[in-house]
One Martini backbone bead per residue (centre of mass of N, CA, C, O) as a GRO file, in nm:
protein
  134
    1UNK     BB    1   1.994  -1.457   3.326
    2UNK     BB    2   1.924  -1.297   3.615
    3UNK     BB    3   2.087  -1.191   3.877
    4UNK     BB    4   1.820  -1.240   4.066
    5UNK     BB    5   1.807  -1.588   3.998
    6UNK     BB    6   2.086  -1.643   4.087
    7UNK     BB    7   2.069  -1.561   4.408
    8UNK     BB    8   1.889  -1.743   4.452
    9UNK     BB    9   2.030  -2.004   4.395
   10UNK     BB   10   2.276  -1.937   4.592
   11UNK     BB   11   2.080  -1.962   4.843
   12UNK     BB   12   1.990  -2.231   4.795
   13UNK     BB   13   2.289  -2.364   4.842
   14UNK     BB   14   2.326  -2.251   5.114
   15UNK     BB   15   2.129  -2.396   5.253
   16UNK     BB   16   2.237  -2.670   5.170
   17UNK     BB   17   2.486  -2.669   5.355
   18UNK     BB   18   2.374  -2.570   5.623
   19UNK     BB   19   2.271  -2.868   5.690
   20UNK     BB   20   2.590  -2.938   5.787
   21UNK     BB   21   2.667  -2.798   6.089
   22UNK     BB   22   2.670  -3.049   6.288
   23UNK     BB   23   2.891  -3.168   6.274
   24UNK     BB   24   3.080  -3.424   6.397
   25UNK     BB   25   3.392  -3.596   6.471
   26UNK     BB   26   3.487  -3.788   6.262
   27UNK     BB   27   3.420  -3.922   5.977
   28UNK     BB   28   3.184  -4.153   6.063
   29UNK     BB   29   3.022  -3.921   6.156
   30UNK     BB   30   2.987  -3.725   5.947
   31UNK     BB   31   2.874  -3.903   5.799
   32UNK     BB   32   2.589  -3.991   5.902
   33UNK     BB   33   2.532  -3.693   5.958
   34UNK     BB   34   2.501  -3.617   5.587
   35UNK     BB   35   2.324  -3.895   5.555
   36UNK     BB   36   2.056  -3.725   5.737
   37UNK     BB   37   2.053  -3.486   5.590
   38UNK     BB   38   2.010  -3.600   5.296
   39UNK     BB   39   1.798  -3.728   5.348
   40UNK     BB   40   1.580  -3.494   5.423
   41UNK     BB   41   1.622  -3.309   5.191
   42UNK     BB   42   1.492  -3.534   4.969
   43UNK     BB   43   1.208  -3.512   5.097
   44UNK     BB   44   1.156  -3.233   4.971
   45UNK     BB   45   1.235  -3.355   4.694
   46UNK     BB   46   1.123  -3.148   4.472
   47UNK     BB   47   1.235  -2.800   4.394
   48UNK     BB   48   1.197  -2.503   4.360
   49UNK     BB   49   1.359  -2.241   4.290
   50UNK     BB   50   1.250  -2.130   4.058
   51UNK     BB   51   1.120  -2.092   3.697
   52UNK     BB   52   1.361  -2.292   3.589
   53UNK     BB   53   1.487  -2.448   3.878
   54UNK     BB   54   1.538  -2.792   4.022
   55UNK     BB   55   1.538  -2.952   4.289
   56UNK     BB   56   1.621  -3.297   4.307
   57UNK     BB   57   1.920  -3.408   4.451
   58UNK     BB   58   2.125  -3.554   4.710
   59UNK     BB   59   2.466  -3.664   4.742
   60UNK     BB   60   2.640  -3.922   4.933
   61UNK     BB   61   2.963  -3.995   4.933
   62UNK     BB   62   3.239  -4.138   5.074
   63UNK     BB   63   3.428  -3.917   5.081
   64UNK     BB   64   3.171  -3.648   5.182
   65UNK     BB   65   3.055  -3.580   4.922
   66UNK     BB   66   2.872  -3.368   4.709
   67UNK     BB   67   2.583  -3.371   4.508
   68UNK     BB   68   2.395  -3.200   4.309
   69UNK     BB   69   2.037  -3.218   4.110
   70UNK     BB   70   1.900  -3.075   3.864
   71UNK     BB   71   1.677  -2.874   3.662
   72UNK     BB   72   1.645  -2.725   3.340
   73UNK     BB   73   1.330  -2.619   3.218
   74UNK     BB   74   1.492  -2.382   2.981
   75UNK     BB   75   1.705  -2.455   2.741
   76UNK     BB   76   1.678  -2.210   2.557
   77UNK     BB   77   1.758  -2.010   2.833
   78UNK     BB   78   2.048  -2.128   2.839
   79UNK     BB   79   2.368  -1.953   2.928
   80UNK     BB   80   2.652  -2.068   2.989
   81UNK     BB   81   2.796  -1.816   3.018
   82UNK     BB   82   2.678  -1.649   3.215
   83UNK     BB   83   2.683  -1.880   3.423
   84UNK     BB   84   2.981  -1.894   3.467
   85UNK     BB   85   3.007  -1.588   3.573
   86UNK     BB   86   2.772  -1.605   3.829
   87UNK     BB   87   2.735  -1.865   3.905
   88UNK     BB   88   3.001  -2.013   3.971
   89UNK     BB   89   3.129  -1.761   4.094
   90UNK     BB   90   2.920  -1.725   4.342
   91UNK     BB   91   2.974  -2.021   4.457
   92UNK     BB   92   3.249  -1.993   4.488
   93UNK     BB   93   3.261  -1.741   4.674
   94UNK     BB   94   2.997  -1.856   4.889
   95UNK     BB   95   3.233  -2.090   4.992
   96UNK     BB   96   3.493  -1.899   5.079
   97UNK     BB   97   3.293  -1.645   5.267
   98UNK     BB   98   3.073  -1.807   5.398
   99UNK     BB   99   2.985  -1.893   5.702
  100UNK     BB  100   2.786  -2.124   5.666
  101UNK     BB  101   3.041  -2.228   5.493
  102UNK     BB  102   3.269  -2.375   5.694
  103UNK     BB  103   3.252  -2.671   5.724
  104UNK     BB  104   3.302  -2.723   5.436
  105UNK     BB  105   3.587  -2.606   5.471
  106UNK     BB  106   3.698  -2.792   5.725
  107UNK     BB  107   3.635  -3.084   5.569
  108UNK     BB  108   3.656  -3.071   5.252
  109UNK     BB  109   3.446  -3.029   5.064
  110UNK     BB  110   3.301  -3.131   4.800
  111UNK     BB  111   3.097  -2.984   4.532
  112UNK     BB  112   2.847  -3.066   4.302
  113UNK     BB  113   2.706  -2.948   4.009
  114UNK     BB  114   2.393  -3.090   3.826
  115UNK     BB  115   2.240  -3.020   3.521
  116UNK     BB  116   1.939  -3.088   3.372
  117UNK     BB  117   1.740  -3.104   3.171
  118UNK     BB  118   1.423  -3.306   3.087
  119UNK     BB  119   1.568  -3.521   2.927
  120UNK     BB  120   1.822  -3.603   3.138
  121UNK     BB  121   2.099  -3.410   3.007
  122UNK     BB  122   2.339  -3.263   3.047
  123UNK     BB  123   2.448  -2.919   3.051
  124UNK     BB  124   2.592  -2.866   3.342
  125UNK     BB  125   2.853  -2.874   3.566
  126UNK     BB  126   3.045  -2.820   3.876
  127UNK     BB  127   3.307  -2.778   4.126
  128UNK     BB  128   3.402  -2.732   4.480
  129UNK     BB  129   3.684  -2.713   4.596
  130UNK     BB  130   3.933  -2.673   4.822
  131UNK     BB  131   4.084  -2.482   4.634
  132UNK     BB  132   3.855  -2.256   4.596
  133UNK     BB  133   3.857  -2.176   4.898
  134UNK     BB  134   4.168  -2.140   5.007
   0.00000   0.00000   0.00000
């Protein structure tokens, strides 16, 4: 993948946190608030990234975790190795200084990015814990 291609993921990425930054106070207003969001950014997908990456949907788990889950349209042209050291890498450090997810970071929410092939078999998973961010 090319570092451009990378950076627009990353992009997009930002964009769906960014849809979280309204959350008010208290557990279940969050939840609430995270499942509005979640159920219209899923009205938008499926939609592509790029020319090889489309996201598919976001899940809002009970614990206000978020996974994102991807398809990944050529893996003959997917590269493990690159991919963790600048999408993993870009997206863990754009959780952890991006004002953007000031919220993801100050409500501790994980967030897992879930990619599959077209056959639907994952090729790639990582989770962006609070740890990673703090």
């Amino acid at each position: 993948m090319k570092l451009t291609t990378l950076l627009k993921v990353s992009t997009g990425l930002s964009l769906i946190a960014l849809s979280f930054v309204q959350c008010t106070s208290g557990s279940d207003k969050i939840h609430e608030q995270l499942k509005t969001e979640v159920d219209a950014l899923n009205k938008q997908f499926p939609q592509m990234v790029n020319t090889t990456i489309r996201i598919d949907s976001t899940v809002l788990l009970k614990n206000n975790d978020l996974q994102h889950y991807y398809t990944y349209t050529d893996t003959a042209a997917f590269d493990t190795l690159q991919f963790e050291d600048e999408i993993v890498a870009s997206v863990k450090e754009m959780t952890k200084n991006d004002p953007g997810m000031e919220d993801i970071r100050g409500y501790g929410i994980t967030t897992e990015y879930i990619y599959r092939g077209l056959d639907g078999n994952t090729i790639y998973r990582f989770k962006i814990t609070p740890e990673d961010y703090k």
